[in-house]
N, C-alpha and C positions, 0 to 999 in steps of 0.2 A: 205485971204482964201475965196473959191467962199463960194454963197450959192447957196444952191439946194431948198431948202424949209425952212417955217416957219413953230417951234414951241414954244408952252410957257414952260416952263421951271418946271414949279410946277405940267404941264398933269401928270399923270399917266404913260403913254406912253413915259416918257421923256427918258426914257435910251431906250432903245428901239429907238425912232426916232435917238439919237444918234448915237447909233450904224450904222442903215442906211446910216446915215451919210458920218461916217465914212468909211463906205464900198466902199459907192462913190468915196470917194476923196483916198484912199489911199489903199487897198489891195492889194495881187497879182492877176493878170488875169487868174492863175490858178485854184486858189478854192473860186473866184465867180465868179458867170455867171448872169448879167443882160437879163431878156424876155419882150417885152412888152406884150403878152399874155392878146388880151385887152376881148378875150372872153374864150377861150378855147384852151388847149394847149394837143399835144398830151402825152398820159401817158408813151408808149414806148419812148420817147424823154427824158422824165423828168426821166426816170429808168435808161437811157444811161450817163445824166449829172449827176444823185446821185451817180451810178459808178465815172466817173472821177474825179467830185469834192472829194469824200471819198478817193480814191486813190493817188491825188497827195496833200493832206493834212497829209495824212502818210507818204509822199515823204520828207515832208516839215516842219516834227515834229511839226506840229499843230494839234490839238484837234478836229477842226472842221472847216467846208467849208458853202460856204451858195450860193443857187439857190434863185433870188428875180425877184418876180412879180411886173411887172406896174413901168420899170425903161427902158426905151430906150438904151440900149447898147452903140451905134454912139456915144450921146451926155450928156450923164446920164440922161435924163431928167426925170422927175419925169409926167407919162402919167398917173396913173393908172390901176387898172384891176379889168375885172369881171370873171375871173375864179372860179368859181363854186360859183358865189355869191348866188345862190339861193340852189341849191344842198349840198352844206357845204364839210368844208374840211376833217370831222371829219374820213374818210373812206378813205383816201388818203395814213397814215401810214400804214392801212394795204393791201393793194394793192402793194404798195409800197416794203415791206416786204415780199410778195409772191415772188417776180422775184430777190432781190437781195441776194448776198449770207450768208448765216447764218441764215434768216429770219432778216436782220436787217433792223433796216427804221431810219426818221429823229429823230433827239433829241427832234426838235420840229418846231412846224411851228405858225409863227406869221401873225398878221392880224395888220397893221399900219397906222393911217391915217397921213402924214401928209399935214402942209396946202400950196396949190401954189398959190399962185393969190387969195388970199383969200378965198379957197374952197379945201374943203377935197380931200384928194385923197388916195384911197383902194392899198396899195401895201403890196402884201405877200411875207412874207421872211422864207423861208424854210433852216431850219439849219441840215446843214447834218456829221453826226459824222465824225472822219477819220476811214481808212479801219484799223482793230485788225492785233497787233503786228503779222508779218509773216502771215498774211491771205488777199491776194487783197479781192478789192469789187469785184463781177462781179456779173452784169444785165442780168440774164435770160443764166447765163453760158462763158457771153463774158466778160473782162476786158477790159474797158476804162480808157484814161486817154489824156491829153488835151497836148498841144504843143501851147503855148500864148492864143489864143481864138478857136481854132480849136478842135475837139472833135475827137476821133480815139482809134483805138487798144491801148492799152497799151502797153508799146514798150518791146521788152524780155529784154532789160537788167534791167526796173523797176520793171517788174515782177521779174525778181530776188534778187532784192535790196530789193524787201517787204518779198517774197518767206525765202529770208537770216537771216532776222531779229532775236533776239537772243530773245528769250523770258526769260527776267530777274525776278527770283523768288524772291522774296522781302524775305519773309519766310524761305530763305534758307540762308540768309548772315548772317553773324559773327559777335557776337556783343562781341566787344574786348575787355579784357580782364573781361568776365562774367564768374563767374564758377560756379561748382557747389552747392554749399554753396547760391548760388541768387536763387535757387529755393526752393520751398514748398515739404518739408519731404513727408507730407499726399497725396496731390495732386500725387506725383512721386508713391508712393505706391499703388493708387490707377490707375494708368495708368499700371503698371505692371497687379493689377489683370484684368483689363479688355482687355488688352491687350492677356493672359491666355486665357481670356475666347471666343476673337474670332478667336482662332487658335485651340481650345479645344482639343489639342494632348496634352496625358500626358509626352511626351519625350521634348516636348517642353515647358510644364511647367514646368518640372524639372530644365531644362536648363536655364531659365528665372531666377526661384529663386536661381539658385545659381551665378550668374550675380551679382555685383554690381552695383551703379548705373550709373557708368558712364560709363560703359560697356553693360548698356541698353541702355543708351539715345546715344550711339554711335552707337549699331547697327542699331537703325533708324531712324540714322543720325540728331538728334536733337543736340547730342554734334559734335565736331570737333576738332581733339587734343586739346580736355579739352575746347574744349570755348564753350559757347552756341549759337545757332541759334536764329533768330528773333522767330520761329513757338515754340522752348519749352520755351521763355518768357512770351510766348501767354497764351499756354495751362498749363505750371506746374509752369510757376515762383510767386514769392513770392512777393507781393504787394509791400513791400519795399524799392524793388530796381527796380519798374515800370520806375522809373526816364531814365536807362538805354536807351529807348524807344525814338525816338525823340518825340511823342505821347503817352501818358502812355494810353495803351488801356482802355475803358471801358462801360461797360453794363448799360443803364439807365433804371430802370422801373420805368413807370407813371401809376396813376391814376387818372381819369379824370370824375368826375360828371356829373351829366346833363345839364347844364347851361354849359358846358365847359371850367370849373376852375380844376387847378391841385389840388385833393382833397387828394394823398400821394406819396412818389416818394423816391426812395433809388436809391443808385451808387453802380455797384458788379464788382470788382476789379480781378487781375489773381490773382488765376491761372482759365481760362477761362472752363477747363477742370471740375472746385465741381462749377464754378457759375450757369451753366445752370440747374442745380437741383434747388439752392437757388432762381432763377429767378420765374422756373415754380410753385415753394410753393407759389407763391407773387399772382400768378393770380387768383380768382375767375372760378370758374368751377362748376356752380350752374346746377340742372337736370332742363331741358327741355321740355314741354311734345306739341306734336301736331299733326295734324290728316294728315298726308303724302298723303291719301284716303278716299273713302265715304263707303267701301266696310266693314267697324268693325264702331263698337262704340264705341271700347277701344283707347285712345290715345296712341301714342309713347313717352316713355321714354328715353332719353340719356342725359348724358352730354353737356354741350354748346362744348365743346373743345375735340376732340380727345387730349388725351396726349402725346400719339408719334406725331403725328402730331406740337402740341406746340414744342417740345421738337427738332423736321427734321427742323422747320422752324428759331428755334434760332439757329440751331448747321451752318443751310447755311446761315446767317446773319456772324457767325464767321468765315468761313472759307472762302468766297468771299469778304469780307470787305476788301477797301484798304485803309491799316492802316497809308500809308503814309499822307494823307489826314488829321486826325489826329482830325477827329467826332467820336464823340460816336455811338454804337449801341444803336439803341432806342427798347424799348417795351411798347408802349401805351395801356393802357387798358383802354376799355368804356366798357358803359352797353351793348352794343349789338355785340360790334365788340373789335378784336384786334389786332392791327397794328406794324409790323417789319418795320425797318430801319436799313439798313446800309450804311455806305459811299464806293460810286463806282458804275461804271459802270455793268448794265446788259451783261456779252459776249455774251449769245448766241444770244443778238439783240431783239426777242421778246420770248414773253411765248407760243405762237403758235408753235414754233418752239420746244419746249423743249418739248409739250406734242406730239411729235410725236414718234412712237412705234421706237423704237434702236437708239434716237438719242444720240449723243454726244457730249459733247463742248468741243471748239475750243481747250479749256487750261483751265488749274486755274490759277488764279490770284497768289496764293498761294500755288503751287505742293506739297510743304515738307509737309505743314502742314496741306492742305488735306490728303496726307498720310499717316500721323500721327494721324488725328482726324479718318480714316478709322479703324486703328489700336485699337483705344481706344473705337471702336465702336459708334463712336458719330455721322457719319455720312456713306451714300452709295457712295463710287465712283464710282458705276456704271451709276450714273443720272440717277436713278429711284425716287430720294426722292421727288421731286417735282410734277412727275406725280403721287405718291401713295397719297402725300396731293390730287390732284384734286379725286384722286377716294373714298378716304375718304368720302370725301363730297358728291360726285356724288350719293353714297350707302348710307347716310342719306337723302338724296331727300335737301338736305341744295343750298345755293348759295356758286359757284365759289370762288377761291381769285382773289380778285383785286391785281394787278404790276402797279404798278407807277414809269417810270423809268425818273429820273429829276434832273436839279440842283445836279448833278453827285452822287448820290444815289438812290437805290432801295428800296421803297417803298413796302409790301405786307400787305395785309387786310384778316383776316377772320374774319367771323362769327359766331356768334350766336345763329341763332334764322334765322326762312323761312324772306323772304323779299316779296313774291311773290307764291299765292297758289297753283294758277294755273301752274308757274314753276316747282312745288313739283308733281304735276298730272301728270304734260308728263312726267317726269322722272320715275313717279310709273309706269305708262301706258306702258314705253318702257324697262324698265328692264330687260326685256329675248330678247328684240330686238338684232340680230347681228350688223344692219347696223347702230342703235340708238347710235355709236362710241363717245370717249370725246371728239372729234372735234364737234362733233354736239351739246353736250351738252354743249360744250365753247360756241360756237355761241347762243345758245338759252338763256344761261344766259345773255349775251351782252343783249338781247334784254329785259331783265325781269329788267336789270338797266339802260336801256334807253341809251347805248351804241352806238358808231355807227357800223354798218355792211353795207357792199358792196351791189351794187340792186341786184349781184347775187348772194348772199347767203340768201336775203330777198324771193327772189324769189324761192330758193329753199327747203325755210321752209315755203312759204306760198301753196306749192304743197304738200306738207305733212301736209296741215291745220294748221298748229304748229302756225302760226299770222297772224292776222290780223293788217287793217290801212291802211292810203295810206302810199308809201315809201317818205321820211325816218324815218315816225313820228307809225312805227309799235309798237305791243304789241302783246303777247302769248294770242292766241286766246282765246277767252269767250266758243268757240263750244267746246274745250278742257274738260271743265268738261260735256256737252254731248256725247262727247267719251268715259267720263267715268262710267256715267251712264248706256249709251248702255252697255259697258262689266259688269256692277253690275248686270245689267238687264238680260244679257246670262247667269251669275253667278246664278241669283236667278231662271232662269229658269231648270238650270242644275242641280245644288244644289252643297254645300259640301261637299269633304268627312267625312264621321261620326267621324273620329279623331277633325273636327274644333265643334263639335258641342258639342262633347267632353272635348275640351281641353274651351269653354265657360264655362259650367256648373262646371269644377274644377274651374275655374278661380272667377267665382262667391262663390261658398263654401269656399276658400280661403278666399275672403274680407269680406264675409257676414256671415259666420260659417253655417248656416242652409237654407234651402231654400221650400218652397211649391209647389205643384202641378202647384197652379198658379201664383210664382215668375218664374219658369221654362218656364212655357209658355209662361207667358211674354217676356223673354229671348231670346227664340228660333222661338215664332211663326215666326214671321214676315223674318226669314231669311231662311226656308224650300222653299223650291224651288215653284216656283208661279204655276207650273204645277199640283201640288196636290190641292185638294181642301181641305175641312175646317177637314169632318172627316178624310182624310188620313194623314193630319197634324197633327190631335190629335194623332193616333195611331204611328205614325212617333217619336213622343216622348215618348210615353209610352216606344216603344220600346226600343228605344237610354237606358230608363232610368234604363231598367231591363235589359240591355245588360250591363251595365255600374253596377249595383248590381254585377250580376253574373261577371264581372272579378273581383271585389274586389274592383273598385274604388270608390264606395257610397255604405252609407244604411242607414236603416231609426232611424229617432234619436230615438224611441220607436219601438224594434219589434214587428211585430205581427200586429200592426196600420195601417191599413189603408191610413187612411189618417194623418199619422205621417212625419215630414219634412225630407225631406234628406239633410246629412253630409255627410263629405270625411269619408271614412274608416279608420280606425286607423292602 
């Protein structure tokens, strides 16, 4: 066997250098392509070969194709490259992902040394998925696809061959001879009511409850002359006959300390349909409290966790998971964050994609039994659940979720707790903005966790002052909280309406039961508008305060007192 290069065997890099290897000496010519790319290569080229390579790896029922840097084509040789060695590749996938179709981009891209002549050498290996069942790739609207090493249209009869493709429902086959009797009484009972309740016609509850059960689970097509689907083992079957499954599905929740030891952990078994309840009791959802703004002195209260939210993000962990695979869904809990897993590929390729207003995807993974989880109301199939998680958050001034799409599972992370203040300030700052869009506020979070973004999206949030730094080593600008100052500052010169000044002084009586003359002024001075001077401030309150007598909402804890405290009214 030739050799191309030396490595040691114990590097870290060792499978990885293999792999390269391997490419060398033995792949097809179709879904790799050697560049030697020893400085710069163009991005329309590398958008053209991520089409074809994606495309004739779906041709060729492989998973994945690979475009490698710093390998001589001619001779394989092992030259190296400096493609973007100073600039970083980290801004590549999503560039990437702009022009191709779906928003999709690489699995992932490596950085390899290995040694030739005794000296390192930089070669990148960019792994590119295949194109999704009955979906070609195409670059910017064109499909590509290669003919031995030549790069070209994609020819009409492969666009039909992909175009053709069957999309096979995992969740909809037969699992023989499963009957009724394999699934959970309670669980089936409780599908029906909820089922009821998102059709809310009474003609149609009727109908429902006087149905048997196998004459419900046949209308929505979970049964099949009498046998069961993969999707009602999922959702209503009874743990004891999981075995049925080649994969006995299941739910793992973790808890994880500070030191990052597993500190308690249970398995929740189907029917998957009463676990996500059981799941979300397990998590912690402790109140929160933090200043979003400089404009109160009162902090905000909520919860760490929206609970619809926990609840949209385990239901899409169940209903995309490809159960062939035959991992666990994970649910990691930490103190500040908590992380979904499931096994399987991202389809819509990236999360950029999915928060765009009317999108769609391509397919489910699982048709039946997304249609059946819509039914039981456990999830939206309109592909809004994922954009309403980011706007959750967006509308607590909180950080994004993180996707991690890898090692053929999708990864998502929320939070907490703010990670960044100043990301909490331009979100408060732009809140009635029209143009202030979630695409912006995706990108702005990128930059609050040190993410990479493109120079032209750098460049287009540093024209909106939003950061600072040189590129690519930016941050949300420090002048961010002098933008909020200045609007505090137009605030205190314009003033309040009398309802805020109002709803202070209840709010104070509330915590404090009574209050003084000059607890009140204390209160209030300093937030009257800076255009009044000292005596129009004082009168300024008097007045609020015998405006606020006269509706009924204070009086004085001794009548007739002068200088007697005020209390809420009874």
């Amino acid at each position: 066997m030739a050799v191309f290069f030396e490595y040691d065997r114990t590097d870290p890099q060792a499978e990885l250098l293999q792999t390269l290897h391997d490419l060398i000496v033995g792949w097809e010519k179709e879904v790799v392509e050697f560049k030697e790319a020893n400085n710069d290569y163009d991005l329309n080229n590398i958008g053209k070969y991520f089409s074809a390579i994606s495309n004739e790896a779906n041709l060729k029922g492989l998973q994945y194709g690979w475009l490698v840097f710093g390998v001589r084509n001619k001779d394989k040789a092992i030259v190296g490259s400096a493609y973007r060695n100073t600039q970083g590749l980290g801004t590549l996938k999503h560039q990437i992902s702009q022009g191709a179709t779906g928003g999709i981009s690489f699995i992932d891209v490596f950085e390899a040394y290995p040694i030739v002549e005794g000296a390192p050498k930089r070669v990148i290996m960019f792994q590119i998925p295949a194109a999704v069942t009955a979906a070609p790739t195409g670059w910017h609207n064109h499909f590509y696809g290669r003919n031995g090493e030549s790069i070209g249209a994609l020819s009409v009869d492969e666009l039909d061959r992909i175009r053709g493709q069957e999309k096979k429902d995992w969740s909809k086959l037969i699992l023989e001879g499963a009957g009724l009797e394999m699934l959970d009484k309670d669980a089936i009972a409780f599908a029906r009511e909820q089922y009821k309740q998102s059709k809310n016609r009474a003609h149609i509850s009727e109908a429902i409850d006087s149905m048997s059960d196998i004459d419900f689970l046949t209308k929505l097509k979970l049964m099949v002359n009498g046998q069961l689907t993969h999707a009602a083992m999922i959702l209503l079957g009874n743990s004891d006959y999981d075995y049925l499954l080649n994969s006995p599905p299941e739910i793992m929740w973790r808890l994880y300390g500070a030191d990052g030891s597993v500190k308690d952990y249970e398995i929740f078994k189907t029917p998957f349909i009463q676990a996500v309840d059981k799941v979300s009791l397990k998590i912690r959802n402790l109140t929160y409290r933090y200043m979003p703004n400089q404009l109160t002195l009162f902090p905000t209260e909520t919860q760490q966790y929206d609970l619809w939210m926990l609840r949209e993000l385990l239901n899409n962990c169940i209903v995309h998971a490809d159960y062939r695979a035959g991992n666990r869904i994970y649910v990691n809990e930490f103190e500040d964050r908590i992380q979904f897993v499931n096994p399987g590929g991202f389809l819509p390729g990236t999360i950029e994609s999915v928060l765009q207003a009317g999108f769609s995807p391509p397919f489910y993974r699982n048709q039946l039994l997304a249609e059946a989880m819509s039914y039981f109301r456990m999830i939206d199939t309109a592909a809004m659940g994922i954009r309403k998680v980011f706007l959750i958050l967006r509308d607590k001034y909180f950080p994004l979720p993180d996707y991690a799409f890898e090692q053929g599972r999708v990864a998502v992370t929320v939070y907490g707790k703010l990670l960044n203040e100043n990301y909490s300030r331009v979100l408060f700052l732009n809140r009635d903005n029209p143009d202030f869009d979630l695409n912006a506020v995706f990108l702005i979070d990128r930059v609050q966790k040190r993410l990479p973004i493109s120079k032209e999206v750098a460049q287009q949030l540093r024209m909106m002052k939003i950061i600072e730094g040189k590129y690519p080593n930016v941050y949300i600008s420090a002048t961010v909280a002098g933008a909020l100052d200045k609007r505090a500052q137009y605030i205190k010169n314009k003033g309040f309406d009398d309802s805020y000044y109002r709803d202070l002084v209840v709010d104070y009586l509330k915590k404090f039961k009574k209050a003084s003359r000059k607890d009140i002024r204390g209160l209030l001075f300093d937030k009257l508008p800076d255009v009044l001077d000292e005596k129009q401030k004082e009168n300024k309150i008097r007045n609020l305060l015998y405006d606020m007598k006269r509706q009924g909402i204070i009086e004085k804890e001794i009548a007739k007192q002068r200088l007697s405290a005020w209390v809420l009214a009874n």
